[in-house]
C-alpha positions in Angstrom: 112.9 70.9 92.4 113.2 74.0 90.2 116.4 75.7 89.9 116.6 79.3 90.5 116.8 81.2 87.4 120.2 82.8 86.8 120.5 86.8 87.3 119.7 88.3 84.3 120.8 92.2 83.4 117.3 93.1 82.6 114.3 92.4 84.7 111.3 91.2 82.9 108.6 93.2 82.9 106.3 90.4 85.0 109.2 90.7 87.7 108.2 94.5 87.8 107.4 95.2 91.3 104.3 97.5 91.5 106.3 100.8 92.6 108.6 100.2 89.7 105.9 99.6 87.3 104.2 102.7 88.2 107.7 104.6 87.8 107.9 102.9 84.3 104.6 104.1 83.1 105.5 107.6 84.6 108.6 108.2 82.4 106.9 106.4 79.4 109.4 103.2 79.5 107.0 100.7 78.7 103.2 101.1 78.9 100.6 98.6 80.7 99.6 97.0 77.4 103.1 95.9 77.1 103.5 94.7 80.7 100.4 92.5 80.4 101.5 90.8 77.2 104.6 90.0 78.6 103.2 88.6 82.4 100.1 86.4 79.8 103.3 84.8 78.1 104.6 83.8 81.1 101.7 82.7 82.8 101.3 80.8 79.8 104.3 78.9 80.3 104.0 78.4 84.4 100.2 77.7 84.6 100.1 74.6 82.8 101.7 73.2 86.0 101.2 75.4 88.7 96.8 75.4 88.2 97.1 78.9 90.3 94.2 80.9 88.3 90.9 80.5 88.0 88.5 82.8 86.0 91.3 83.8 83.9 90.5 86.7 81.5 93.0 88.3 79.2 90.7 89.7 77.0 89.2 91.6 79.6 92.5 92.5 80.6 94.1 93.6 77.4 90.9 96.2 76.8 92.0 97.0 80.9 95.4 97.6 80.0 94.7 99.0 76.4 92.5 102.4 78.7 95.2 102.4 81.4 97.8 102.8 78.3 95.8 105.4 76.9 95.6 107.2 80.2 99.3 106.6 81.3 99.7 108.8 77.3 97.9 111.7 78.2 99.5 112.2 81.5 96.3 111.1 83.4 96.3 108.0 85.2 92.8 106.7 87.0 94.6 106.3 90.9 98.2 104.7 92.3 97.4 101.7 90.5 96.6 102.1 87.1 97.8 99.4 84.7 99.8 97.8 87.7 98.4 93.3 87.3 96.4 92.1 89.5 95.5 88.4 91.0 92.1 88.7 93.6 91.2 85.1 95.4 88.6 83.3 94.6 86.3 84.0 97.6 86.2 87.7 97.6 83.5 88.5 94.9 84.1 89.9 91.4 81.1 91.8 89.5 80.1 88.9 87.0 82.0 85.9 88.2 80.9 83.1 90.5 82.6 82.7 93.7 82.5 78.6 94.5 84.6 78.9 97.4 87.1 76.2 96.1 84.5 74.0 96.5 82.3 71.7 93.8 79.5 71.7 95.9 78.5 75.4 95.5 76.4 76.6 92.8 78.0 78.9 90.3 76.4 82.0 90.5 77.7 85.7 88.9 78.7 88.0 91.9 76.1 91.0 91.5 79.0 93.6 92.6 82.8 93.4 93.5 83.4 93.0 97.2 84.9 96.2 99.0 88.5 95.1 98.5 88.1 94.3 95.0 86.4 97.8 94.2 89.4 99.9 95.9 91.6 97.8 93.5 89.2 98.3 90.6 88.8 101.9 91.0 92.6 102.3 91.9 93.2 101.3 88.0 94.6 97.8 88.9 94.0 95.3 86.3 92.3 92.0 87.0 93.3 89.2 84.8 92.8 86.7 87.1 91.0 85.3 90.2 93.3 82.5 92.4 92.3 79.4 93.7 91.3 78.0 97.1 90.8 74.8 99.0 87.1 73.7 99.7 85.1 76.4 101.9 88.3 77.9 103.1 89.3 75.6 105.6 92.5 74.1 104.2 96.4 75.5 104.5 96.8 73.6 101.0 96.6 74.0 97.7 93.9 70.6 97.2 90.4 71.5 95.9 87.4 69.9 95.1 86.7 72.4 92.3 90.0 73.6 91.7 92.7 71.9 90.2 95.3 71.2 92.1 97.5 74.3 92.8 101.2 73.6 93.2 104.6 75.6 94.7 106.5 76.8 91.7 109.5 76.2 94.2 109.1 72.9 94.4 106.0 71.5 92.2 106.1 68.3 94.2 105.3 70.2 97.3 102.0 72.6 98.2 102.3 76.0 98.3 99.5 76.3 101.2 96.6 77.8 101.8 93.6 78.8 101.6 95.5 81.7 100.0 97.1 79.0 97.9 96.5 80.6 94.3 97.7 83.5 95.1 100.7 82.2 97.0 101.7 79.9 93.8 101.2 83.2 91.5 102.7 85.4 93.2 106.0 83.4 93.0 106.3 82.5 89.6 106.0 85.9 88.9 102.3 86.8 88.2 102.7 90.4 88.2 103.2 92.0 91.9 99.9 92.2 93.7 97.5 89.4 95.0 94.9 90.0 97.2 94.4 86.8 99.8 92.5 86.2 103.0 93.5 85.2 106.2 91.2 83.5 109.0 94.1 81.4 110.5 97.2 82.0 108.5 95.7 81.6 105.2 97.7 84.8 103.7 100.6 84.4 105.9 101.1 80.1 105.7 101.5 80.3 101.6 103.2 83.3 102.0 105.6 82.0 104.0 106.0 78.4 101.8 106.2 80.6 98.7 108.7 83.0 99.6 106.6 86.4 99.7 105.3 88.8 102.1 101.8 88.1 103.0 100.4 90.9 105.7 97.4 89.8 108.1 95.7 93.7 108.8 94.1 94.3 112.2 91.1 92.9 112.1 88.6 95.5 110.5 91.4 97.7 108.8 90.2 96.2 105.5 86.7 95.8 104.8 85.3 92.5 103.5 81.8 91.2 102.5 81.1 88.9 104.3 82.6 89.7 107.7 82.9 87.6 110.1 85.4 86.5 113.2 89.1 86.7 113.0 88.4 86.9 109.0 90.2 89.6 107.1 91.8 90.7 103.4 95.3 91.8 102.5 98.3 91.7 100.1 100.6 89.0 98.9 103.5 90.8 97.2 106.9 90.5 96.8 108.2 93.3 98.5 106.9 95.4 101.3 107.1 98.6 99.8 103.9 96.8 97.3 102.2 95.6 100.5 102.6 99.2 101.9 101.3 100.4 98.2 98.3 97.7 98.0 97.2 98.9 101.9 97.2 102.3 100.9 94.5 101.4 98.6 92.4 98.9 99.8 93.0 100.0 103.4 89.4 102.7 103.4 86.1 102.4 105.2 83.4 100.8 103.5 79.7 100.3 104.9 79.1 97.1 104.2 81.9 95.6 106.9 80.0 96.8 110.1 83.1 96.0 111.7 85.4 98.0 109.5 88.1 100.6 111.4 87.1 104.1 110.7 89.2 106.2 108.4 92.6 107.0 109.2 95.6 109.3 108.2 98.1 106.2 108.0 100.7 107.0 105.7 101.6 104.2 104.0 104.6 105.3 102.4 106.2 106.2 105.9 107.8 102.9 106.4 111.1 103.6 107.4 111.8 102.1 111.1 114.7 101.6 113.5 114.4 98.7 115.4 116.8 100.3 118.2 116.2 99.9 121.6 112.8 98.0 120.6 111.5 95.0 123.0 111.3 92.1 120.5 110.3 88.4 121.7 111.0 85.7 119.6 108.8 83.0 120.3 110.0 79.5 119.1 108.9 76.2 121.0 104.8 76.7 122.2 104.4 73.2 123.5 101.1 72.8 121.2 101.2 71.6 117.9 103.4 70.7 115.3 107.0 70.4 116.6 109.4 73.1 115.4 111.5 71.6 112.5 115.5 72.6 113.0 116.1 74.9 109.6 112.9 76.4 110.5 114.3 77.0 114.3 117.7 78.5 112.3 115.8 80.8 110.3 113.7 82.9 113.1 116.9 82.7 115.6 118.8 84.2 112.6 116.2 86.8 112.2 115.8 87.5 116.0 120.3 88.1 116.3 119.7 90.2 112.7 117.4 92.9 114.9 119.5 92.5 118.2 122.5 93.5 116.2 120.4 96.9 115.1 119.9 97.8 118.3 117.0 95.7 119.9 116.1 94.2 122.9 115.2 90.5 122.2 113.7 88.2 124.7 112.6 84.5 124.2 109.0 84.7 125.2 106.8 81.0 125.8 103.9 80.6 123.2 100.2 81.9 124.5 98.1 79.4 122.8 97.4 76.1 124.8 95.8 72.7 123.8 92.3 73.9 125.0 92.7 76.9 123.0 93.7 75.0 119.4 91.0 72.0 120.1 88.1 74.6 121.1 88.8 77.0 117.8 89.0 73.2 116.0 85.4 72.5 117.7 83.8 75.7 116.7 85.0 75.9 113.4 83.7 72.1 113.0 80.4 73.1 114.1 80.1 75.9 111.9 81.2 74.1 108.8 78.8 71.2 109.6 75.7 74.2 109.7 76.8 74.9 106.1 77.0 71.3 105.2 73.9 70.0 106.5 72.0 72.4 104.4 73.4 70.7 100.9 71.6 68.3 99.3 73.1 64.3 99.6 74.4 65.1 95.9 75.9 68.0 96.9 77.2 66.6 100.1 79.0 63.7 98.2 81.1 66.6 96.0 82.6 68.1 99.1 86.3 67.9 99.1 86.3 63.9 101.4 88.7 65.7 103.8 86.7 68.6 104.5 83.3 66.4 104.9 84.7 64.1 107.5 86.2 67.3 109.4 82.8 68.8 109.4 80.4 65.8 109.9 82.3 65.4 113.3 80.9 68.6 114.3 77.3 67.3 114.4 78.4 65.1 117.5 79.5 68.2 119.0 77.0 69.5 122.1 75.6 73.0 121.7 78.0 73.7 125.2 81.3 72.4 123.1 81.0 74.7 120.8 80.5 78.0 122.7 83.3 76.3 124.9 85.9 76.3 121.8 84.1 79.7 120.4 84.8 81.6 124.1 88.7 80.2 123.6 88.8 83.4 120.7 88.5 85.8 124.1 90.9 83.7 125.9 93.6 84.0 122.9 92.8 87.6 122.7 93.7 88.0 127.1 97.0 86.0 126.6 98.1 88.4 123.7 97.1 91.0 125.7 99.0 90.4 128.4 102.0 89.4 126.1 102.0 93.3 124.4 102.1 94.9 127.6 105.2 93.7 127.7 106.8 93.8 123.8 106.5 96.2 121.1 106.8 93.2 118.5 106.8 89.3 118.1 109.2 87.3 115.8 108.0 83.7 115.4 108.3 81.3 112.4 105.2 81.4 110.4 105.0 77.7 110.3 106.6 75.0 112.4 107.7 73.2 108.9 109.7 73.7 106.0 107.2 72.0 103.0 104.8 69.3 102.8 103.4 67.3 99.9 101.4 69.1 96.7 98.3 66.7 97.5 98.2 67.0 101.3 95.5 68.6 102.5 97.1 69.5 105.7 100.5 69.0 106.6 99.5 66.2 108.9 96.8 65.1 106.2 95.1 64.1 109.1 91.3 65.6 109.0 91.1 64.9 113.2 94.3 67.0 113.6 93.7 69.5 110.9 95.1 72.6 112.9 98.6 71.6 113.9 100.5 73.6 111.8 98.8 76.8 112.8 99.7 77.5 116.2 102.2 80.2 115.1 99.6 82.5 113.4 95.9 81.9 114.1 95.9 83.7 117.3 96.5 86.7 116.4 93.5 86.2 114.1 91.6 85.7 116.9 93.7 88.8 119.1 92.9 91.3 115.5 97.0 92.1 116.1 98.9 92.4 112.9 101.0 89.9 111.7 103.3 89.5 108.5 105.3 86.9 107.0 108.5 87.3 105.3 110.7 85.6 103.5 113.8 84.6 106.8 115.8 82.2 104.9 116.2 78.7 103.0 116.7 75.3 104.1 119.5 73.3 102.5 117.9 72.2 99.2 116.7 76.2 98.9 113.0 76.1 99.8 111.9 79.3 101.3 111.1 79.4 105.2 108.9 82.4 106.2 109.3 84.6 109.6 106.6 85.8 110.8 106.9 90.1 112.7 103.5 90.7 115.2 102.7 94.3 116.5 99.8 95.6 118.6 96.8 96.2 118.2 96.3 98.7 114.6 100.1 99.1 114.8 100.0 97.8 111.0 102.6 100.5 109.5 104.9 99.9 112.4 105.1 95.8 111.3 105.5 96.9 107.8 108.0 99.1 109.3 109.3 96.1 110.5 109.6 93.8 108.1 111.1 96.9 105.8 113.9 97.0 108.4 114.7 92.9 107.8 114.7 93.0 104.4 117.3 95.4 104.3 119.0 93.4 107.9 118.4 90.1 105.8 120.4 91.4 102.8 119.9 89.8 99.3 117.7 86.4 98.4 117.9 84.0 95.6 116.5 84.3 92.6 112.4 83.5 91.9 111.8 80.3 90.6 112.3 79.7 87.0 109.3 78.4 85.1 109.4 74.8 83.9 110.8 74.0 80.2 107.6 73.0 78.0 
């Protein structure tokens, strides 16, 4: 396990959060060309190891950084990002660069533009020297790929840093720049968040735009702070036409994050009688975080857990069935590249009557009734993100079981499937100091008031260890 690196006087310019950076560039302390040589020599010295990029481009990112300097010298940057790094995940699509989905079976072929996220960070000024890697299709919380190599936690390299976010998760802890851009269908922004030490927001469903949509699916930031989620939102956070189900424009300000939690109705939700059982430092951390806001004033309640057996197993039989449609149409070749895990997982949905499925597909409406009814009551929801500290680098699940793929999930994929927002953030540490995430749910579209949130715990939290140092060559 990596030791955490000592405090040093001066930051490095990698461990720059994005609101410093821009402040930096604004009073001419050091320029973006500058800040991107330094974050490539550190990648250099992590990635050997940690296998968190994929189509990594510092070419393209020096004559990036080169313009932003320029700009940043005549006193006109492009937007709130200019010359501030960027990581973007694998499956949301990059003008000119293949999206395989984590996956070896999918043929490489150049994007034709840059999803809506990607564009907002583009025309923001963010630079984009990397994409991050995934698990096959999506459809693990692990670091394990059939295209990828195999990502690792720069906490711990002998443990995963989850997934399918698992790239970014890995990056964004060893210090690759502030800003990565994940997605999140079941936890996959806030489970490697929360294993990686970093906040990781889930939006309401719809408040970022993604090509393709689709159910419970959605795009936000993995940062290091929440004042850079809040930052990243404000940009990528707009109306595009391609996500019919986008949110229509809004006047959120972003910056507006300061919040009181007093006289606030919190639950903290711990033991949900489904899933993985709860491990004790885990338990300690979202109790700890729970008495942090009572102190400041809130109202806490322990509240039971709304998902239910039926619930987890029908999501587990739709998603099988929908990942079999997609692998049925491959070719036996292509078939026999699949990730082993994710082919038995989705050959089982074949079995699967056309009844089953829009059985487990109607539990989404019953997970959205239970939340429902749950909000009427709260304003927010503290819960660990995940029920256990760490689990092996070449796991694909925590259970590496591909018949109980979803037991580790059961603290954040239904608010996927209720569009609530959820966060992760960093709670705490177990004994041998691996991080252990805490998750903050609000209502419906109340996404500044969680950010609120989770601004208040940081400062309630007081001050964590140090990032991870990167191994010695």
């Amino acid at each position: 396990m990596h030791k955490p690196r000592t405090e040093e006087a001066v930051t490095s310019l990698h461990d720059l959060s994005a609101v410093d950076l821009i402040a930096g560039y604004r009073a001419k302390q050091f320029s973006p060309s500058e800040v991107l040589e330094d974050l490539l020599a550190h990648v250099a010295v992590w990635e050997p190891q940690l296998k968190a990029l994929y189509a990594f481009d510092p070419d393209g990112a020096r004559a990036a950084a080169k313009a932003s300097t320029a700009r940043w010298s005549g006193g006109e940057p492009s937007g709130p990002l200019d010359g501030v790094p960027v990581t973007i995940k694998d499956n949301i699509a990059t003008k000119g660069t293949p999206v395989p989905l984590g996956a070896a079976s999918v043929k490489l072929v150049p994007a034709e533009k840059d999803a809506p996220p990607a564009a907002r960070l583009r025309e923001a000024g963010a630079i984009l020297f990397a994409k991050t890697t995934m698990p096959d299709y999506g459809m693990l919380s692990s670091g394990l790929s059939s295209f990828h190599a195999l990502a690792r936690n720069p906490w711990d390299l002998t443990k995963n840093p989850g997934g399918s976010s698992a790239g970014a998760g890995a990056a964004g802890a060893a210090g690759y720049g502030p800003l990565h851009l994940g997605t999140d269908i079941g936890g996959s922004i806030r489970l490697p968040a929360g294993w990686c030490g970093l906040v990781g927001l889930k939006p309401s469903f719809g408040r970022v735009p993604i090509d393709p949509p689709y159910v419970g699916r959605v795009a936000g930031p993995m940062t290091r702070t929440v004042d850079d989620c809040a930052l990243m939102m404000s940009v990528i956070a707009k109306p595009d036409r391609r996500d019919g189900m986008s949110l229509p424009a809004d006047t959120i300000n972003w910056k507006a994050l300061e919040k009181s939690p007093r006289k606030l109705r919190i639950g903290l939700m711990l033991d949900l009688g489904v899933g993985q059982s709860l491990e004790k430092p885990v338990r300690e951390v979202a109790v700890r975080a729970a008495k942090a806001f009572e102190s400041a004033g809130a109202v806490v309640t322990e509240v039971d857990g709304i998902l239910t057996r039926e619930m987890l197993d029908g999501l587990d039989n739709f998603w099988r069935a929908r990942m079999w449609d997609d692998l049925s149409k491959l070719t036996p070749d292509e078939q026999a590249k699949v990730l082993p895990y994710i082919f038995k997982w989705g050959e089982s949905g074949a079995k699967l009557s056309g009844v089953d499925v829009v059985r487990g597909f109607n539990q989404t409406m019953a997970i959205r009734a239970a939340a429902k009814t749950l909000f009427c009551e709260l304003d927010y929801l503290i819960s660990p993100t995940a029920p256990n500290v760490n689990f092996p680098a070449e796991f694909a699940s925590p259970l590496n079981d591909p018949m109980k793929p979803f037991e580790h999930i059961c603290y954040t994929v239904p608010w996927n499937m209720s569009e609530n927002p959820a966060i992760s953030i960093n709670g705490g540490y177990d004994a041998r100091g691996f991080p252990i995430g805490v998750q903050i749910v609000g209502r419906r579209f109340d996404d500044i008031g969680v950010l609120g949130m989770a601004k208040a715990f940081e400062s309630l939290r007081g001050p964590q260890r140090p990032w991870p140092s990167p191994p010695k060559k």
